[in-house]
Phi, psi and omega in degrees: 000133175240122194093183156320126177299137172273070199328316209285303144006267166327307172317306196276321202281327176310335183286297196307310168326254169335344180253333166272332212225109190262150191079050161263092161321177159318307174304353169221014156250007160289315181306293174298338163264351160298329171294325196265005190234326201262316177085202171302335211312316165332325182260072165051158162250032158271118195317313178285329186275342177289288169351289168302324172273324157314311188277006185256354190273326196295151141084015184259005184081357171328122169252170217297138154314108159322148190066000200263143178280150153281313179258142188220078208287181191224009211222180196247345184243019179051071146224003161252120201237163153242126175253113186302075186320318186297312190291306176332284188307309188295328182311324209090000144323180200209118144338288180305347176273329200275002189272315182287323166264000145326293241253327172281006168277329205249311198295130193062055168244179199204117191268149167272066176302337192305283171014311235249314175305321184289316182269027165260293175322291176323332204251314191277355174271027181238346218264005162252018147246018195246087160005074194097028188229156174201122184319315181241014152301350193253347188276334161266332162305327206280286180309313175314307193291305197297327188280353186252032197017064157066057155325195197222117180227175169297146170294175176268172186283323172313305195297321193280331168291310175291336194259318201044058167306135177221095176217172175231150196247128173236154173269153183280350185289348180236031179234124177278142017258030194270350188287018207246000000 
């Protein structure tokens, strides 16, 4: 993400959300803008061990959370997606591709933390059109986050029963065909 935030943007992508994913906390609209400021790069950058956390996400037969997309962005300028894992396989995906733009998405990336404060900002002045949101729960989970230097956390337990994530966060700029 670069700049300023697009208030109308932010809006639509907070829409879009709330319209794919049911059960969302605080913690997990921390999470989806830690995705969109942070990438991946967190759960390390080893070829084998990103490998090994996809296959072990693979082959389990799920079927998909009404609504759920293969692609999915998390960013207000589309250039950060979630690749949907359960759809990524039924598609004719490859454990190893989805390893491979993992891995070219994260290496040499350089994240904009100021973004997180702003896009903090941005959720609590939405946080009374948001379900289970509250302006200054959200301003203190944020601050709590911001004093640990934004870390990397979990979905919340509603969230993770109603939704069963199973994805990987890529730049769109390394996901074909948007890579040409």
């Amino acid at each position: 993400m670069n700049g300023s935030i697009d208030k109308a943007a932010f809006r639509e992508l907070v829409q879009t959300q709330q319209m794919l994913h049911r059960d969302m906390a605080v913690e997990d609209w921390y999470k989806l803008f830690h995705q969109a400021v942070f990438g991946g790069g967190h759960r390390g950058l080893d070829p084998d061990a990103i490998l090994d956390s996809i296959r072990h996400e693979w082959g389990r037969g799920e079927r998909p959370v009404a609504g759920e997309r293969l692609l999915e962005f998390v960013d207000t300028e589309s250039s950060v997606l979630r690749v949907n894992i359960r759809l990524y396989e039924k598609s004719g995906g490859t454990p190893e591709t989805l390893a491979e733009v993992f891995l070219k998405s994260w290496t040499d990336f350089h994240p904009e933390v100021v973004q997180m404060h702003d896009l903090g900002e941005q959720l609590a002045a939405l946080a009374h059109e948001i379900a289970g949101l509250e302006a200054d729960s959200v301003r203190q989970y944020w601050q709590l986050m911001q004093g640990q230097a934004f870390p990397a956390q979990s979905h919340s337990f509603a969230y993770r029963l109603a939704n069963r994530p199973a994805y990987r966060v890529v730049r769109k700029v390394c996901w074909p065909p948007f890579d040409r």
